[in-house]
PALOSE-878679 format. One record per residue (C-alpha): x, y, z; residue in one letter. Coordinates in pm, whole numbers, plus 50000, padded with zeros to 5 digits. Example, Ala and Ser with C-alpha at 12.3 -4.5 7.8 and 13.67 -1.06 7.14 Angstrom:
% PALOSE-878679
512304955050780A
513674989450714S
***
This chain:
% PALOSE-878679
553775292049521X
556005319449431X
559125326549599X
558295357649726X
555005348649890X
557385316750066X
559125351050219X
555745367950312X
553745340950439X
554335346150794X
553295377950793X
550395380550500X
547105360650536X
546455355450161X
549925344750111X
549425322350413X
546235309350235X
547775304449909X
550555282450079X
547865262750241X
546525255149920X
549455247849759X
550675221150057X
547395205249969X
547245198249627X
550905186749722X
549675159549941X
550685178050273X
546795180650391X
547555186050727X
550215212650663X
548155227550425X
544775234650668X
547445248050952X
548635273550712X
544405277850565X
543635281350975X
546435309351044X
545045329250735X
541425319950833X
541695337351216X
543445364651092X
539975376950929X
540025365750551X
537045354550456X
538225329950164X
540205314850390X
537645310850638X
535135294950332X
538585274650233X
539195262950591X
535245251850632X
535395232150308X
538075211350429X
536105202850784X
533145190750538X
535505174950326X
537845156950560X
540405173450420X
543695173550662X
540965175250931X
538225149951060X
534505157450932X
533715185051122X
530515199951028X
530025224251338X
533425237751277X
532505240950896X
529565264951010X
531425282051241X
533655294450970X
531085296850684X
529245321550922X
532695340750988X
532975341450581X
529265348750522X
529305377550788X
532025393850516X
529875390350190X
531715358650088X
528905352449828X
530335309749820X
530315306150194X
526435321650194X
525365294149977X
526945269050170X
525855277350456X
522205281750295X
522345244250125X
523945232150509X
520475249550669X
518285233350394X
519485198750447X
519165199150816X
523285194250838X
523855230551031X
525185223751395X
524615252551643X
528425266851600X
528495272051971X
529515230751937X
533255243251850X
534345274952037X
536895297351889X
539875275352051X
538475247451889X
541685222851782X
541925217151418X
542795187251445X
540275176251702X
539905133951642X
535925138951685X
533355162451613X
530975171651922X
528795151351943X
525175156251773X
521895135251794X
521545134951400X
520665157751142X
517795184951238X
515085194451052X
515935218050787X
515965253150856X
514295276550559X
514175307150705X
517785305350772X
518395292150422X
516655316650283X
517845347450435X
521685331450316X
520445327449973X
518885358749908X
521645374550030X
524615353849824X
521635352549515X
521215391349533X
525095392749531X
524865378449157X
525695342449217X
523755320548961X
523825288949201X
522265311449497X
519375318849249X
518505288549164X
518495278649573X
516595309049677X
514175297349381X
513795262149524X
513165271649854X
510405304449695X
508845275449512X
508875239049734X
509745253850078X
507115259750420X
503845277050302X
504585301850482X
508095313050291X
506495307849916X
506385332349647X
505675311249304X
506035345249106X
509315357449294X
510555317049275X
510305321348880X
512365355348857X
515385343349038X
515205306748852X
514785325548531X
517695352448635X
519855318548712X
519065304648423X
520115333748211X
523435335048377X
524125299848241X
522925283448574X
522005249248445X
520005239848846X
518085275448740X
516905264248417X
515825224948586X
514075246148849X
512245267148589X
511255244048377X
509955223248714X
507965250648829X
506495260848470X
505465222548409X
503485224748809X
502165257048699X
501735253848335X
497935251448208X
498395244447813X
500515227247569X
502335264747527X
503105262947846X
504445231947882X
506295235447562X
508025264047741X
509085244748081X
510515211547878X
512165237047687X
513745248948021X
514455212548121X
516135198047773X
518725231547842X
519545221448207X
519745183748003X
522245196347740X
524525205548020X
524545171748150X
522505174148478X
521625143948538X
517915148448743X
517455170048384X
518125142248224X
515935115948408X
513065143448382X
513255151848007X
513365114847960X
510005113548161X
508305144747981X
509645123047611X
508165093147745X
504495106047762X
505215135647494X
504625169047767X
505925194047565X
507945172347336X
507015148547098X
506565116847222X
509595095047122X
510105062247348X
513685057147229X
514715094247282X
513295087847641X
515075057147672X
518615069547574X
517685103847835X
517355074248113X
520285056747946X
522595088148038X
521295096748377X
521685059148456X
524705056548397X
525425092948586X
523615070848922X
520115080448939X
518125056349055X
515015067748923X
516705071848586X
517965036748646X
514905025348732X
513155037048406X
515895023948189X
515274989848340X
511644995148279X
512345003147877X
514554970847884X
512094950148006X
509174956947827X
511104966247469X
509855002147525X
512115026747256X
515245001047288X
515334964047175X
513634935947484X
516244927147690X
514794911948023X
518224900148173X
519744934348123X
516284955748217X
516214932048576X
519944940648604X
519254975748625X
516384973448843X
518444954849085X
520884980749110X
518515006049139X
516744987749431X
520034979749586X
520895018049566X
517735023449779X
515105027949507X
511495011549679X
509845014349342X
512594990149165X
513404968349446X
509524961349396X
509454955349024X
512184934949063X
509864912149359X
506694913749119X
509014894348817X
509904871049033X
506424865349185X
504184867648851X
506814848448618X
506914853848262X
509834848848077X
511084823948337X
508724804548624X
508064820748899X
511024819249152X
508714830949518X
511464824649721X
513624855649550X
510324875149501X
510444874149860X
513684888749964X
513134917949670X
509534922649810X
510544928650148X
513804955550045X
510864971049903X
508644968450214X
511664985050430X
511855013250198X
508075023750222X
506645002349925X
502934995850036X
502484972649717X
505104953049817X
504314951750174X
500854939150093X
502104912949878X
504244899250089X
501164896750304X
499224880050098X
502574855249973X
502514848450361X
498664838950350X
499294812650072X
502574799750193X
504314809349827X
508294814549889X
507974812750259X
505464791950526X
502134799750549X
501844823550854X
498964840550972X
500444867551205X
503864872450943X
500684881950676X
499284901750928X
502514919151056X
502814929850651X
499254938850576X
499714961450866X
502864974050723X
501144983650400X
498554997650633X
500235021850782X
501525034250477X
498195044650359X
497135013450159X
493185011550203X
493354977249990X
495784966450252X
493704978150580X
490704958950448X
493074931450397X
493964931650758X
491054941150864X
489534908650715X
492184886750879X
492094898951201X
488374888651156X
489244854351122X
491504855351404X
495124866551318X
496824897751407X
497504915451768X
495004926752026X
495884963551947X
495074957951582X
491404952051658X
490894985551749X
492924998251432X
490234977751277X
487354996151378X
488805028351342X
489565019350926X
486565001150896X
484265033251059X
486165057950847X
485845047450516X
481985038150613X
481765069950715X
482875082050366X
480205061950194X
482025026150134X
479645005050168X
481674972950181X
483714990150491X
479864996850666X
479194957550633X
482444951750798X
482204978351049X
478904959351179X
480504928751182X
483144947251418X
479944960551599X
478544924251599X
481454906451753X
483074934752009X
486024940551759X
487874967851891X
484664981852022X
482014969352295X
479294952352126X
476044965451991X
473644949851756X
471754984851732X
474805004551588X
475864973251383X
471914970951236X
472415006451146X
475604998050949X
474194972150834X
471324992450643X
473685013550503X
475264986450360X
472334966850272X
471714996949956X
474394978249795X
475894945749920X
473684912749922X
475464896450231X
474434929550419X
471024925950266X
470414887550419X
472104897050797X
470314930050780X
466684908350719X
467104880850941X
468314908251224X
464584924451163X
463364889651126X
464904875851475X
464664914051606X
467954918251677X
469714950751690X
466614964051635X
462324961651656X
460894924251518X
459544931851176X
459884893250975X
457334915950689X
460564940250610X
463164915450712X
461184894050409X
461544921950184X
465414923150216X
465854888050264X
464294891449868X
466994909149752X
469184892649850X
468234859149738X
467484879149372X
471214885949377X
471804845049422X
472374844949764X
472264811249868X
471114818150241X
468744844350155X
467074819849946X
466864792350176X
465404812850426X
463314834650218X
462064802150086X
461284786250454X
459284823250546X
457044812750241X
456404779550342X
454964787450701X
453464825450622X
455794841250850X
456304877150744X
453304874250452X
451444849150281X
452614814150253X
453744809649855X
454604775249786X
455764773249427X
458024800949478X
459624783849779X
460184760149557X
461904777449267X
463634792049598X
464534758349712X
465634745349381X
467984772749288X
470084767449658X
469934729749564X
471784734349267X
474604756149445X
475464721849697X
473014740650005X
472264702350181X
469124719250332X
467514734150021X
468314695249896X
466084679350143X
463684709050167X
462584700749815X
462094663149919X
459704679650189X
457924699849965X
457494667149731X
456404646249972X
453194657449972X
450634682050202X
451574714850024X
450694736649778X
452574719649508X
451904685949341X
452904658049556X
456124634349365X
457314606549566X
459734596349379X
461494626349289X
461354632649701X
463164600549750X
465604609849541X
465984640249675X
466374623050005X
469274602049899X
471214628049720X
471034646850070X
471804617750290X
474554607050085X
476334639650154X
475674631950498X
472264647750586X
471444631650905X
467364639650865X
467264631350518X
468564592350600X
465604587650822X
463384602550523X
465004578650324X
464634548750585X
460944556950592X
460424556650204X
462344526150180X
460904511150446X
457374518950359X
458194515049980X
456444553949980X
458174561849613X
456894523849488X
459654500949603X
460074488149952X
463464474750059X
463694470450385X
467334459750446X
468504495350281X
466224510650509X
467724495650797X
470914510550720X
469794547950660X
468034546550972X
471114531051175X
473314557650963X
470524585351143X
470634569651490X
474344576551504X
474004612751407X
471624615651703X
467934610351501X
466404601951795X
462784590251566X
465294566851405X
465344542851680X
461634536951680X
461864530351326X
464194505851371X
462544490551692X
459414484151441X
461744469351142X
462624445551429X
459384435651545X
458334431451184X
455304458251216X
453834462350885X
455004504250840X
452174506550598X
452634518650254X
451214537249916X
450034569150058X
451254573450397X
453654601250431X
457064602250532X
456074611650922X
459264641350960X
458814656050605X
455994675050701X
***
């Protein structure tokens, strides 16, 4: 500071200012704003924009941030082109405070700022009318603002056309944010590879100048060749530089390219490195990647306990992948104990974030008994919507809702009408839908249609279906009896472990139908069933044994299968027994088996 403007100071408010600014760079801060404060009230307006940025700054002052906008408003009111913008980015971020917080006596050296319940929502209109007016005052900075808020802000306030003149009159002026925006808003509204030729040629000049969001989005548009050639280790070095300027998505990407030896050599220590600071830095996407290494394994075995604490950073900052697989981690008891409700309390998480995968997730636990009462009715209501957009998987579980007074009162008629929908597609719906028509439940008795579904469904390998599909053909009900199919029927479940299709075929062996009697293929089929514990089938097998039915009689086995029955609660098996006892001659050759009719 000159000598002369020491002499003047007192009296001149730019000499008072330039003082002020001297004392700061000086390290006299507080001096410095006193000085900035005199000049500021005596009307100058770049003291007034000088004096707010130290209140935002915490310069010689607490953060003040209604004081700042006080005195950005006193300096905007005067044409100060700087303070307009400032006052116009304050607005858009939701940081204005209503300057009636800090009066005109306000102390500058107050120890706190009034007090405020956070930062509001933003405030376009206000933004825009301060940068228009700093924009139209030839500010480059102001151009590319009033641009953003033309092109991304309320419907209400855009004007794509108008957006593009003041980016590209930004840009012109040297404005690297002007030429980012215009080459954003030519890529969103760009139709051809001319056009998009034009916007990355937009972004790589806001990218030569070092932004670093240029960067990170030139690196993107190199990655996938959008109007550039494609050229993975171009893209890689672009996320390289805005890395290292501390963008997380940049960072994120770069980690990426490590990993997977995309453009740069492998390097999976160095690529998870990255990640992690991304995700530490607050970045969802790589906190996630970072859980999924850890989870899936690879290069190393899978480590689920720090899967877990990366999966959940994730979760906290909105990942719904993450979320659900910590859900389903919690379901299998991988990295942490196998909890029900904690996989629940995740899956509905993910849920609420959108994740459709993850509400049918839920949806299905709950089914089975986990969750919160007030998730049941969540239930329905995802279940009912997508059915009611034509998934036919959430229609089936919608009438199981409907079926079991999940989140709604019961009704078999509403869930048989789900369950049609569903049955066009999905063979479980198929079998409940025909045995509902078959039992008449949910809607009129018709075992003829019911059969006719039930069909389908056991043609799709239904094991159920088949079973009872096969029993309808054995007694007529619904149609004509049809034997040798009910057998095929029968056979098929057999051979998928269905312990009633087993001793079904011994039935249909036996003799009496309309298939060729085998008695010893029946016995076996008896054994094989009571072996695995079918309580009928060891009095069928008593009996054959006992009346040597297949060609050998040994009564001592037969005692035991029909004691084995008579503790399952055979009640027949006790006679049979009573008459082993007495030594009654059973009979034998070609006497039947007296249940396997």
């Amino acid at each position: 500071m000159s000598f002369v403007d020491r002499l003047i100071a007192p009296l001149s408010p730019a000499a008072r200012l330039r003082n002020g600014v001297d004392l700061i760079e000086r390290g006299r801060a507080k001096d410095g704003v006193l000085e900035i404060g005199h000049a500021a009230r005596a009307g100058l307006s770049e003291a007034q924009h000088q004096l707010a940025i130290c209140y935002l700054d915490a310069v010689g002052v607490p953060r003040n941030v209604g004081e700042a906008v006080r005195w950005l408003t006193a300096a905007a009111m005067q044409d100060h082109a700087e303070a307009q913008l400032r006052l116009a980015l304050l607005h858009v971020r939701g940081e204005c405070a209503d300057p009636s917080d800090a009066g005109a006596g306000a102390d500058l050296f107050a120890q706190e700022q009034p007090s405020r319940s956070g930062p509001a929502e933003p405030d376009f209109p206000s933004a825009m009318a301060w940068a228009r007016r700093a924009a139209e005052s030839g500010l480059p900075e102001a151009q590319a603002l009033l641009g953003y808020i033309l092109a991304t802000g309320p419907r209400v306030l855009r004007d794509v056309a108008e957006a593009e003149t003041w980016y590209q009159r930004s840009a012109d002026a040297g404005c690297p944010q002007g030429s980012l925006g215009l080459g954003m808003l030519r890529l969103q509204t760009g139709t051809d590879e001319s056009g998009w030729t034009r916007a990355a040629s937009d972004v790589a000049r806001a990218a030569a100048a070092g932004l670093p969001n240029a960067l990170t989005l030139l690196g993107a548009l190199t990655q996938v060749g959008v109007g550039v050639p494609r050229d993975l280790a171009a893209a890689a070095q672009l996320y390289r530089e805005a890395a290292d300027k501390g963008v997380r998505a940049a960072q994120t990407c770069w980690g990426l390219a490590l990993l997977n030896g995309e453009g740069v050599e492998r390097n999976v220590v160095l690529g998870e490195t990255w990640l992690r600071r991304a995700g530490l830095a607050g970045d969802a996407h790589a906190a996630a990647l970072v859980g999924f290494l850890h989870a899936k394994g690879g290069d190393q075995p899978p480590n689920y306990v720090e899967a877990v604490t990366w999966l959940e950073r994730a979760a906290e900052l909105g990942h719904a992948v993450a979320a659900r697989t910590l859900g389903q981690l919690h379901l299998i008891g991988a990295g942490v104990e196998r909890d029900g409700e904690a996989a629940a309390r995740w899956l509905r998480r993910a849920a609420e974030m959108g994740s459709e995968a993850s509400q049918v997730d839920l949806a299905n636990l709950i089914l089975s008994g986990h969750g919160q009462p007030e998730d049941q009715a969540s239930t329905h209501h995802w279940f009912e919507r997508a059915a009611q957009h034509g998934d036919l998987t959430a229609a089936f579980n919608l009438s199981v809702c409907l079926m079991q007074g999940i989140g709604v009162a019961k009704d078999e008629h509403e869930a048989a009408t789900w369950l049609r929908r569903a049955a066009e597609g999905i063979p479980t719906a198929q079998y409940w839908y025909g045995r509902m028509l078959v039992e008449g439940r949910g809607a009129p008795s018709d075992p003829g249609a019911g059969r006719i579904w039930l069909g389908h469904a056991a043609e799709a390998g239904l094991v159920d279906a088949q079973v009872m599909l096969a029993e309808m053909l054995v007694n007529g009900r619904g149609g004509d009896r049809d034997h040798p199919r009910a057998l095929e029927l029968f056979r098929k479940a057999a051979q998928r472990e269905h312990l009633g299709a087993l001793f079904a075929l011994g039935a249909l062996y036996d003799g009496g139908h309309d298939v060729p009697a085998d008695r010893p293929l029946a016995q076996q089929c008896f054994r094989e069933a009571a072996e695995r514990g079918h309580a009928r089938a060891k009095l069928l097998l008593g009996q054959y044994l006992a009346r040597g039915l297949a060609g050998t009689c040994d009564r001592a086995e037969a005692r035991r299968w029909l004691e084995a029955a008579r503790e399952q609660g055979v009640e027949q098996a006790a006679w049979e027994l009573d008459q082993l006892a007495a030594g009654t001659d059973l009979g034998a050759g070609g006497d039947r088996a007296t249940s396997a009719a």
